[in-house]
PDB file of N, CA, C and O in Angstrom:
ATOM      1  N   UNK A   1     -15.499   5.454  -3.365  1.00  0.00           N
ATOM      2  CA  UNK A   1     -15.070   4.078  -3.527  1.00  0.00           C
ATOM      3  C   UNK A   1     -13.563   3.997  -3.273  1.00  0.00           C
ATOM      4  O   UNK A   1     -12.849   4.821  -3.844  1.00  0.00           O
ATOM      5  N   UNK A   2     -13.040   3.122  -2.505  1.00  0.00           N
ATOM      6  CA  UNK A   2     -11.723   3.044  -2.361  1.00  0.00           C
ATOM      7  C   UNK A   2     -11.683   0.935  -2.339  1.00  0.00           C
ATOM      8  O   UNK A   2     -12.229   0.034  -1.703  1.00  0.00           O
ATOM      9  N   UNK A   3     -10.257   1.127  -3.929  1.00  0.00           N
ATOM     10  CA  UNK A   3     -10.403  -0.071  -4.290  1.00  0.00           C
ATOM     11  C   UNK A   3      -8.198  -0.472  -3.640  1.00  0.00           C
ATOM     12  O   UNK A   3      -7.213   0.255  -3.770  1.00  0.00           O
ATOM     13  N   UNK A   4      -8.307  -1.626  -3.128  1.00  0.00           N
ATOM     14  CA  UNK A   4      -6.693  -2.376  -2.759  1.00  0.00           C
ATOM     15  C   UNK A   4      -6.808  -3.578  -3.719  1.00  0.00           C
ATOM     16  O   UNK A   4      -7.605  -4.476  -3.995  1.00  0.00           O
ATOM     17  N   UNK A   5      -5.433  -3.063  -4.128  1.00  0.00           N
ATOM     18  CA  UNK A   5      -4.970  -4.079  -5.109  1.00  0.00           C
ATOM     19  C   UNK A   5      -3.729  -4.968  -4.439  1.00  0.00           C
ATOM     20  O   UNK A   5      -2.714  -4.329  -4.163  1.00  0.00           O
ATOM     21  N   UNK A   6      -3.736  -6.142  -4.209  1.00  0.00           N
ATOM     22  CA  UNK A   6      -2.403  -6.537  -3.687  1.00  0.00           C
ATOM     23  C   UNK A   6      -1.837  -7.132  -4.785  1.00  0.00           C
ATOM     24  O   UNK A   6      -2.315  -8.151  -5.284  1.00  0.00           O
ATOM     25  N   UNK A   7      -0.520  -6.390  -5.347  1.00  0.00           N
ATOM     26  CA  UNK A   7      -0.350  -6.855  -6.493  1.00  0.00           C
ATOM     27  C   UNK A   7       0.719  -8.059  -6.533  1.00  0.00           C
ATOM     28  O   UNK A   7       1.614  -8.034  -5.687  1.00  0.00           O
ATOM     29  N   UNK A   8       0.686  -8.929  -7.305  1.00  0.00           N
ATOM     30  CA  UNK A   8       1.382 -10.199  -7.978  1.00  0.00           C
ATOM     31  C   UNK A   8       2.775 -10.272  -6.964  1.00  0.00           C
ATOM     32  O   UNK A   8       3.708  -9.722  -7.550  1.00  0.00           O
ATOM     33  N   UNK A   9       3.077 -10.661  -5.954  1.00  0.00           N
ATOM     34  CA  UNK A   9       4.417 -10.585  -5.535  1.00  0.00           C
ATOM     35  C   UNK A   9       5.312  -9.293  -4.979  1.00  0.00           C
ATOM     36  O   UNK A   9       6.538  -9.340  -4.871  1.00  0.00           O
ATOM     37  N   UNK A  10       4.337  -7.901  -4.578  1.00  0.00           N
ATOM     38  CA  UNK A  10       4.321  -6.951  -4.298  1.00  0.00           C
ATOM     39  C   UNK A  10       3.628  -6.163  -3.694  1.00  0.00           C
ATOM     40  O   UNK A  10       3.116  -6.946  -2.894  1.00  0.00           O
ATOM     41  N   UNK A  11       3.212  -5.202  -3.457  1.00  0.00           N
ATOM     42  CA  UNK A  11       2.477  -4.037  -2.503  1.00  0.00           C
ATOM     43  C   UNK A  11       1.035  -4.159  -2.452  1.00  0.00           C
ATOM     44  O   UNK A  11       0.710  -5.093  -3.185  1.00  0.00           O
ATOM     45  N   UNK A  12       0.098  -3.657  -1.941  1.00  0.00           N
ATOM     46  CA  UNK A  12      -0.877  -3.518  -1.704  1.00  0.00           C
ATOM     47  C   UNK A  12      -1.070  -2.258  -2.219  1.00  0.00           C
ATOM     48  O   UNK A  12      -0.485  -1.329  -1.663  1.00  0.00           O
ATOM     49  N   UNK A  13      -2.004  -1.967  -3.480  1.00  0.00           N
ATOM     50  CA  UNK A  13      -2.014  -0.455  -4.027  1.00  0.00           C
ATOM     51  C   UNK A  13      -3.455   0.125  -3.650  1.00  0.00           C
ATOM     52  O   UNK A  13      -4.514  -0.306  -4.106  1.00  0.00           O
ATOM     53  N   UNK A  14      -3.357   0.858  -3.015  1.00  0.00           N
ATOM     54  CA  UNK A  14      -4.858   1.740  -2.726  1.00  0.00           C
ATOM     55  C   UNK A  14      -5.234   2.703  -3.467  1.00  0.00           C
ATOM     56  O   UNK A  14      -4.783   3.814  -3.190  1.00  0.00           O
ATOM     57  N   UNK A  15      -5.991   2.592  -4.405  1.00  0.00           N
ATOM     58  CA  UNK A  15      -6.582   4.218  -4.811  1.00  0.00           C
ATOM     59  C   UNK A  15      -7.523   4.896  -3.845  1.00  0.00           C
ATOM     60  O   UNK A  15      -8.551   4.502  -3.294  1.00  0.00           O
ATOM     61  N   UNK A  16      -6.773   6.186  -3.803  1.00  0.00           N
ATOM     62  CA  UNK A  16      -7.628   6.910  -3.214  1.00  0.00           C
ATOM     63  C   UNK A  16      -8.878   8.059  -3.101  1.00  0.00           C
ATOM     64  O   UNK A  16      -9.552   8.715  -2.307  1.00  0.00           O
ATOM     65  N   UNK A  17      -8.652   7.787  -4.461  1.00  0.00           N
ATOM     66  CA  UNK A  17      -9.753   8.539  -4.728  1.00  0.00           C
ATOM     67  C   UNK A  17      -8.630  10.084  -4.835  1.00  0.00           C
ATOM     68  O   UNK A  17      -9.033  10.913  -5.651  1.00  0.00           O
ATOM     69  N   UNK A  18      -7.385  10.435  -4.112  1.00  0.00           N
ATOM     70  CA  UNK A  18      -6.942  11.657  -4.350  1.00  0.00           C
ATOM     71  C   UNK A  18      -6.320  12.093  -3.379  1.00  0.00           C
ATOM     72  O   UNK A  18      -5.613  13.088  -3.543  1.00  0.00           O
ATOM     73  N   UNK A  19      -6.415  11.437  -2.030  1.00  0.00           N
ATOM     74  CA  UNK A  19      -5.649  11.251  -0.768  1.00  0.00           C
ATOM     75  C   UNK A  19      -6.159  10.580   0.142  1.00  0.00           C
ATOM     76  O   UNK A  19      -7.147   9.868  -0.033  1.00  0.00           O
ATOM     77  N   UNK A  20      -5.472  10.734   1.391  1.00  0.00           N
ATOM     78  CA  UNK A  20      -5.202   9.352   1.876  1.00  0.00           C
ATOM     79  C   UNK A  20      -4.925  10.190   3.148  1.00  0.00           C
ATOM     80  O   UNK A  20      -4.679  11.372   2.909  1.00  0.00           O
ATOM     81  N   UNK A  21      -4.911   9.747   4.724  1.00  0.00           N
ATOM     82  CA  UNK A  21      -4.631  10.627   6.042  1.00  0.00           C
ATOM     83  C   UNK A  21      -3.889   9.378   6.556  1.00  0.00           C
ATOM     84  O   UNK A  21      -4.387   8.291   6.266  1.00  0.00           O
ATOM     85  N   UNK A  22      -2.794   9.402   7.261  1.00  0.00           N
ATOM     86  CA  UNK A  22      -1.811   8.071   7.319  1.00  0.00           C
ATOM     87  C   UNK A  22      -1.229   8.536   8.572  1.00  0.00           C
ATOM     88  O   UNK A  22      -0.298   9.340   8.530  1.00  0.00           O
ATOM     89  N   UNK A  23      -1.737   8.062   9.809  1.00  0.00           N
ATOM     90  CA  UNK A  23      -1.223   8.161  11.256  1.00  0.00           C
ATOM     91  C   UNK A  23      -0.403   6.844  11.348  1.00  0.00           C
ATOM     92  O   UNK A  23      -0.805   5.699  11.144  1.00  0.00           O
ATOM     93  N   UNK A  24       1.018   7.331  11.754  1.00  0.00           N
ATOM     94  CA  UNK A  24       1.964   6.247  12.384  1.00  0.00           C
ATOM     95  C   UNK A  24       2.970   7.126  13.455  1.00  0.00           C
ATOM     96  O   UNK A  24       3.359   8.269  13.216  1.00  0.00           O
ATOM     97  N   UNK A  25       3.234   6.515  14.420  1.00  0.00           N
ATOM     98  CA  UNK A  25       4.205   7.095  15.682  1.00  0.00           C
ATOM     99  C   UNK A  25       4.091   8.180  15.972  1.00  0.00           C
ATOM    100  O   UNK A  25       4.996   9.001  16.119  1.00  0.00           O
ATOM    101  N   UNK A  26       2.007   8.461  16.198  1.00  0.00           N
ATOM    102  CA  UNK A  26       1.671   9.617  16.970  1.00  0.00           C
ATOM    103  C   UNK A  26       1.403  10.718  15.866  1.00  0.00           C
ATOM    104  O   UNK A  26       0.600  11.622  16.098  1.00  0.00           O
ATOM    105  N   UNK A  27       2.054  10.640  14.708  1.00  0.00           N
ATOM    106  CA  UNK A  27       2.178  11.897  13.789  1.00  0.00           C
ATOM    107  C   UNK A  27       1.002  11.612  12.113  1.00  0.00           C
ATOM    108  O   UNK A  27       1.018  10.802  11.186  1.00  0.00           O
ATOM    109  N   UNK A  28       0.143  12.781  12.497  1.00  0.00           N
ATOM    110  CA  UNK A  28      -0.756  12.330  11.270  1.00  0.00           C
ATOM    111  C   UNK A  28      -0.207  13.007  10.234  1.00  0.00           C
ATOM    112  O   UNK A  28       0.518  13.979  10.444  1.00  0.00           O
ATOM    113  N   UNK A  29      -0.590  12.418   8.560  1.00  0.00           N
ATOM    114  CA  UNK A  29      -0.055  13.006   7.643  1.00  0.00           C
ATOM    115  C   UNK A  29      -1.222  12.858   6.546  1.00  0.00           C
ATOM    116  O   UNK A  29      -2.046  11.954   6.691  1.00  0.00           O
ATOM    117  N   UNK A  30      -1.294  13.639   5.570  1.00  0.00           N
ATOM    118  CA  UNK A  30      -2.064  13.594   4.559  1.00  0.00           C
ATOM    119  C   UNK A  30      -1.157  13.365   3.464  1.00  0.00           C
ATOM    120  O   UNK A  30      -0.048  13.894   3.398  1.00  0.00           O
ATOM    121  N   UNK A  31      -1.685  12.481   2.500  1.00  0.00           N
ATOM    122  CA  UNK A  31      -0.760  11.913   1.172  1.00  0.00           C
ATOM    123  C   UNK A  31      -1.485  12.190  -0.033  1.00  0.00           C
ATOM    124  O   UNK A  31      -2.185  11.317  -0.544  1.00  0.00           O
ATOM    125  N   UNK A  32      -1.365  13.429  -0.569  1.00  0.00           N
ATOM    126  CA  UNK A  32      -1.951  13.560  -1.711  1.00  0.00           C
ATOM    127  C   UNK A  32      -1.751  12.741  -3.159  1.00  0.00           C
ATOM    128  O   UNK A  32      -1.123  13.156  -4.133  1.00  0.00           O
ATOM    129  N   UNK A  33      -2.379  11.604  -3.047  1.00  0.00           N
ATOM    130  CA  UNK A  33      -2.169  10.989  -4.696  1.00  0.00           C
ATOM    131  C   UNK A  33      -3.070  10.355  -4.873  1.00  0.00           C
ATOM    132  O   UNK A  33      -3.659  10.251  -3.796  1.00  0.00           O
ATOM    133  N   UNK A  34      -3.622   9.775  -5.712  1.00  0.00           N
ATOM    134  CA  UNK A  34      -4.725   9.026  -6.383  1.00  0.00           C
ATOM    135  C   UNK A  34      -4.215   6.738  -6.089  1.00  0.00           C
ATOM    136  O   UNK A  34      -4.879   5.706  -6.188  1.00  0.00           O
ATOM    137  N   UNK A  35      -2.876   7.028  -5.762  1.00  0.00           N
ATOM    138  CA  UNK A  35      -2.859   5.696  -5.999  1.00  0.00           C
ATOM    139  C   UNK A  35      -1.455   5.811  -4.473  1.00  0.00           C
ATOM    140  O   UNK A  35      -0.623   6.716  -4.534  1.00  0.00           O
ATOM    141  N   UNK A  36      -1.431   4.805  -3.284  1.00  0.00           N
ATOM    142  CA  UNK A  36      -0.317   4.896  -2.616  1.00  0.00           C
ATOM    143  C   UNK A  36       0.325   3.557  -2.763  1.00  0.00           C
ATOM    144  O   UNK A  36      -0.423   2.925  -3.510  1.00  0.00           O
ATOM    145  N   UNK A  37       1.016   3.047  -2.530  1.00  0.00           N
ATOM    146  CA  UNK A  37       1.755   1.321  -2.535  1.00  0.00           C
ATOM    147  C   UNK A  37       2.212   1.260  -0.785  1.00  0.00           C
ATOM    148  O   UNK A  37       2.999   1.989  -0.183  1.00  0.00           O
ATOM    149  N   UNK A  38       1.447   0.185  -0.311  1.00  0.00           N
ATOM    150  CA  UNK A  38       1.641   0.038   0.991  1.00  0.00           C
ATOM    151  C   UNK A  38       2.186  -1.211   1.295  1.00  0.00           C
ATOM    152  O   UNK A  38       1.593  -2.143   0.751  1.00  0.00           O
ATOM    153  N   UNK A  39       3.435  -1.606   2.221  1.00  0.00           N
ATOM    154  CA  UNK A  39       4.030  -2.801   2.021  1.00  0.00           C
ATOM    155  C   UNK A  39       3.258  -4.248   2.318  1.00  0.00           C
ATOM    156  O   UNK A  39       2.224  -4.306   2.984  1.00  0.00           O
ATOM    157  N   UNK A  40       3.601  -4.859   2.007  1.00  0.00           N
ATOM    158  CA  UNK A  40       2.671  -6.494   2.341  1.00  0.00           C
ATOM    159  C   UNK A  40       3.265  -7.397   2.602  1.00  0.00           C
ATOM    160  O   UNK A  40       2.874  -8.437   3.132  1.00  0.00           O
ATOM    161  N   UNK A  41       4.740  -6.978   2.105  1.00  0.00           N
ATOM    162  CA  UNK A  41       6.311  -7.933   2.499  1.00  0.00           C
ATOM    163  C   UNK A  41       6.301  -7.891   3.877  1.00  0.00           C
ATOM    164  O   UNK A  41       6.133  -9.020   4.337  1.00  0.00           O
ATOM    165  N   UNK A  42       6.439  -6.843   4.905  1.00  0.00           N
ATOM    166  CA  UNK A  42       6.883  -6.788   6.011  1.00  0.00           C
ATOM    167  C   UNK A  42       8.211  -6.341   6.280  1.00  0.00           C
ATOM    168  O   UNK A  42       8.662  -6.112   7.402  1.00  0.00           O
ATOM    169  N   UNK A  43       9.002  -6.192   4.853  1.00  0.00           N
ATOM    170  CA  UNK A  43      10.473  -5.595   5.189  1.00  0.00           C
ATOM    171  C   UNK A  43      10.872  -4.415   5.107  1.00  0.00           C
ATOM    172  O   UNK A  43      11.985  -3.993   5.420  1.00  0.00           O
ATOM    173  N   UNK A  44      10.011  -3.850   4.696  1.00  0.00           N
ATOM    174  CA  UNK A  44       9.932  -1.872   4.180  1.00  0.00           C
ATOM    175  C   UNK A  44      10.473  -1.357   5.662  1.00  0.00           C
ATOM    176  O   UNK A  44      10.074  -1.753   6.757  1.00  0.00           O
ATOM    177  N   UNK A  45      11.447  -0.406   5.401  1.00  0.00           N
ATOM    178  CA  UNK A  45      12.022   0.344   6.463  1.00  0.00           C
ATOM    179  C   UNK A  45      11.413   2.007   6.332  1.00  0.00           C
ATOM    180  O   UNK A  45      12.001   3.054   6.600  1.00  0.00           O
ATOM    181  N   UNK A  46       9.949   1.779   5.793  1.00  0.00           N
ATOM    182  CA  UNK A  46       9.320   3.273   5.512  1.00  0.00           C
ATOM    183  C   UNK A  46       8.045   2.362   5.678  1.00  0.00           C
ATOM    184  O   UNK A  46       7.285   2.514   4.722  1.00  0.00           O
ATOM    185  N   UNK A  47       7.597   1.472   6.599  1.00  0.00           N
ATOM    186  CA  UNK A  47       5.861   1.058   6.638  1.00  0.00           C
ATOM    187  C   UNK A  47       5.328   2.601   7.356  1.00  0.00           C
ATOM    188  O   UNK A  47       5.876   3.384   8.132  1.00  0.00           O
ATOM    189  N   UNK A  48       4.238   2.586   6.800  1.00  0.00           N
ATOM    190  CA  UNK A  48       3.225   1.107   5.926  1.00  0.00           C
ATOM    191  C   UNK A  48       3.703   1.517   4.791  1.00  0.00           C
ATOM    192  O   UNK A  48       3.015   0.808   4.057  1.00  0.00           O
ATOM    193  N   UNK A  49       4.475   2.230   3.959  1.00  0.00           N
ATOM    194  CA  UNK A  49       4.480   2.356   2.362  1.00  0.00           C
ATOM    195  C   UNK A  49       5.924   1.593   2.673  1.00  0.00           C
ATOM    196  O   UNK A  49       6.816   1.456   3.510  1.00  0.00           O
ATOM    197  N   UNK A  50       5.303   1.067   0.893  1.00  0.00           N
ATOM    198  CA  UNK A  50       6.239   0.032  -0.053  1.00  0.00           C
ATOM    199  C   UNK A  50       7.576   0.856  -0.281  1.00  0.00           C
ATOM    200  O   UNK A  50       7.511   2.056  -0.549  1.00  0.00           O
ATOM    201  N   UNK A  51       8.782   0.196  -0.173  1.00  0.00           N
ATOM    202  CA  UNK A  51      10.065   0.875  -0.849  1.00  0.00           C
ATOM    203  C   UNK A  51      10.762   0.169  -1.467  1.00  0.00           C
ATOM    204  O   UNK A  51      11.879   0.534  -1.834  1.00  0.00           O
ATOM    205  N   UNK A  52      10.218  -1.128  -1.751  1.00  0.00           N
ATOM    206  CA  UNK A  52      10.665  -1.850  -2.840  1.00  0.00           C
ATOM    207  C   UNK A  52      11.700  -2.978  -2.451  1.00  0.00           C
ATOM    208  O   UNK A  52      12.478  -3.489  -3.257  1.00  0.00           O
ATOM    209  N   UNK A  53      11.580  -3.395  -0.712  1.00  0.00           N
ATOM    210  CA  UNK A  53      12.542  -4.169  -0.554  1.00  0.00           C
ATOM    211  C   UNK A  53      11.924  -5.376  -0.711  1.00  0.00           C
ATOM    212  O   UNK A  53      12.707  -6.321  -0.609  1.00  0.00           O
ATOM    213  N   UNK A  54      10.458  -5.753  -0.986  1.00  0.00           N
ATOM    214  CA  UNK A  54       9.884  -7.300  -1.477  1.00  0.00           C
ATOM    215  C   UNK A  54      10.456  -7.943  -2.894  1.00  0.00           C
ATOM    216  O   UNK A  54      10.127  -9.024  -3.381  1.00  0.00           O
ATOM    217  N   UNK A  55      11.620  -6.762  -3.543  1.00  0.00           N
ATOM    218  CA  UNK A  55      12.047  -7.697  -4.608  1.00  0.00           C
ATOM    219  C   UNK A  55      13.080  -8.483  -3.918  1.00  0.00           C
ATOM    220  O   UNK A  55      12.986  -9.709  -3.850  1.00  0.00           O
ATOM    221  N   UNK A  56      14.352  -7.638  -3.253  1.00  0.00           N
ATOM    222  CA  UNK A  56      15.391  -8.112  -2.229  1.00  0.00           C
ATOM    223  C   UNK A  56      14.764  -9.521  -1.652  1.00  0.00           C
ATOM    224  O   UNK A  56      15.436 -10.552  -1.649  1.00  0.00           O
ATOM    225  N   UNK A  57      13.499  -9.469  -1.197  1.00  0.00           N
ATOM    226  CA  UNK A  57      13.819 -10.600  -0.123  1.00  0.00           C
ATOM    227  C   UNK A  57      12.908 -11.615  -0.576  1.00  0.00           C
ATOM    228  O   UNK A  57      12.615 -12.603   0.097  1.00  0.00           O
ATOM    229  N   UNK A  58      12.440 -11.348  -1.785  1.00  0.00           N
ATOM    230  CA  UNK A  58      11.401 -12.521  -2.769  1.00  0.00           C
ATOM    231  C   UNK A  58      10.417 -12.847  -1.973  1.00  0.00           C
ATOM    232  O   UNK A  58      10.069 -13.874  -1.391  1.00  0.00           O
ATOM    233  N   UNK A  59       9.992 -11.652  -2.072  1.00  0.00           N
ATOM    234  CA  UNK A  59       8.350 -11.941  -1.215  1.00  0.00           C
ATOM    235  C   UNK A  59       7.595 -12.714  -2.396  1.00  0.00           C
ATOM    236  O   UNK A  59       7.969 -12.564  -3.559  1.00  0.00           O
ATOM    237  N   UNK A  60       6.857 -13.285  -2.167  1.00  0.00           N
ATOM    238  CA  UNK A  60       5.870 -14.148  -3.419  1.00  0.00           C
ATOM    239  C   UNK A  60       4.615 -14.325  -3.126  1.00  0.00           C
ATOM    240  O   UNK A  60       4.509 -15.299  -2.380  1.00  0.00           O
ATOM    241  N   UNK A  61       3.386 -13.729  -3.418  1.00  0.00           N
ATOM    242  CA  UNK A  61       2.179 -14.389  -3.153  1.00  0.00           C
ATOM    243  C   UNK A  61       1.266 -13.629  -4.080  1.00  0.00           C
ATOM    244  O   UNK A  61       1.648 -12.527  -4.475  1.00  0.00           O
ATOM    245  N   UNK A  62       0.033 -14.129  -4.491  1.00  0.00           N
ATOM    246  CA  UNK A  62      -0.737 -13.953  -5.869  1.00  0.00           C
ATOM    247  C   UNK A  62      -1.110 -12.491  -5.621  1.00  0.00           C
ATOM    248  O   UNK A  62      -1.029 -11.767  -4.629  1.00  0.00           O
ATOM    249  N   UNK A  63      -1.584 -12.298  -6.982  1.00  0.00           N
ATOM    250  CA  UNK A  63      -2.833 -10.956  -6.879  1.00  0.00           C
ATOM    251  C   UNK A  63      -3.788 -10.958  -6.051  1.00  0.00           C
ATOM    252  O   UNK A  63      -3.966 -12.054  -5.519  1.00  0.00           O
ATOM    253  N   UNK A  64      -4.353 -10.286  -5.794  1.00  0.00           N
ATOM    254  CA  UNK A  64      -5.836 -10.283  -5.437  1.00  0.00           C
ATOM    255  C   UNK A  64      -6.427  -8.439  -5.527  1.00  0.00           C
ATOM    256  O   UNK A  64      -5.844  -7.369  -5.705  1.00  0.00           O
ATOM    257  N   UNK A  65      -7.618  -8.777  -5.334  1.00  0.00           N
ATOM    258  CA  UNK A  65      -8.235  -7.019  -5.426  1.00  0.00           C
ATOM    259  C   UNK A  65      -9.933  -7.079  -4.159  1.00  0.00           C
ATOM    260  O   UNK A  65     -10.538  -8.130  -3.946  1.00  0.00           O
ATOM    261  N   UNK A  66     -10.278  -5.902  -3.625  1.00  0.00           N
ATOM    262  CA  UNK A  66     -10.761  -5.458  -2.598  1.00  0.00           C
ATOM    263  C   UNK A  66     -11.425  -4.520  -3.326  1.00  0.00           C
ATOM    264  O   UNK A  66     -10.773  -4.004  -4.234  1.00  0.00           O
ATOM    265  N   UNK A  67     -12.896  -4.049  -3.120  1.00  0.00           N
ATOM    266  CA  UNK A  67     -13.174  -3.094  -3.731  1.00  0.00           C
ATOM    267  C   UNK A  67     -14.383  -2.549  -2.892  1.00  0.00           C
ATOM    268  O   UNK A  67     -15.492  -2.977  -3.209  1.00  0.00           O
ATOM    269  N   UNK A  68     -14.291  -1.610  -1.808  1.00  0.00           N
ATOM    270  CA  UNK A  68     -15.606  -0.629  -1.064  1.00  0.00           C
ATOM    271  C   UNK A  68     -15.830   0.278  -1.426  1.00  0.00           C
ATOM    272  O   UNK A  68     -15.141   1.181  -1.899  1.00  0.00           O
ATOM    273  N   UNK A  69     -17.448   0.087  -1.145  1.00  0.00           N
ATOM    274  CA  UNK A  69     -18.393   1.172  -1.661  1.00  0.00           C
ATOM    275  C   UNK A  69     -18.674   0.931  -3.330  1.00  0.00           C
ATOM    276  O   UNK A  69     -18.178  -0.128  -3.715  1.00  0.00           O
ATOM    277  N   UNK A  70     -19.252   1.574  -4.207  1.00  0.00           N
ATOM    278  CA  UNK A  70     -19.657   2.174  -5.333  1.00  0.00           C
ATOM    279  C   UNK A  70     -19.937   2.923  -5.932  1.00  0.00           C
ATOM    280  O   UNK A  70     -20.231   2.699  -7.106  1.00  0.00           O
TER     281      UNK A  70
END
């Protein structure tokens, strides 16, 4: 099951169950963690992960949650 949380005015949080395989500019990577924060602002200078510049630029838009498989 892999559940996205887009949280309250902030990131999109994926659990992963424990990792995660994350291809960007040709180079694949594996991310070992149970939970990653991926940006949703659009201003992160590290996409797809969150670095926290949606407080800087007052990103704003509700919760919501996604949930595949069972």
């Amino acid at each position: 099951m892999v559940k996205i949380t887009a949280t309250e005015n902030g990131p999109y949080l994926v659990e992963t169950g424990g990792s995660a395989t994350v291809t960007r500019g040709g180079t694949t990577e594996t991310i070992e963690r149970d939970v990653i924060a991926l940006c949703r602002c659009g201003q992160s200078s590290n996409k797809p992960f969150c670095d926290g510049t949606h407080k800087a630029a007052e990103f704003g838009e509700p919760a919501s949650e996604v949930v595949v498989g069972s």
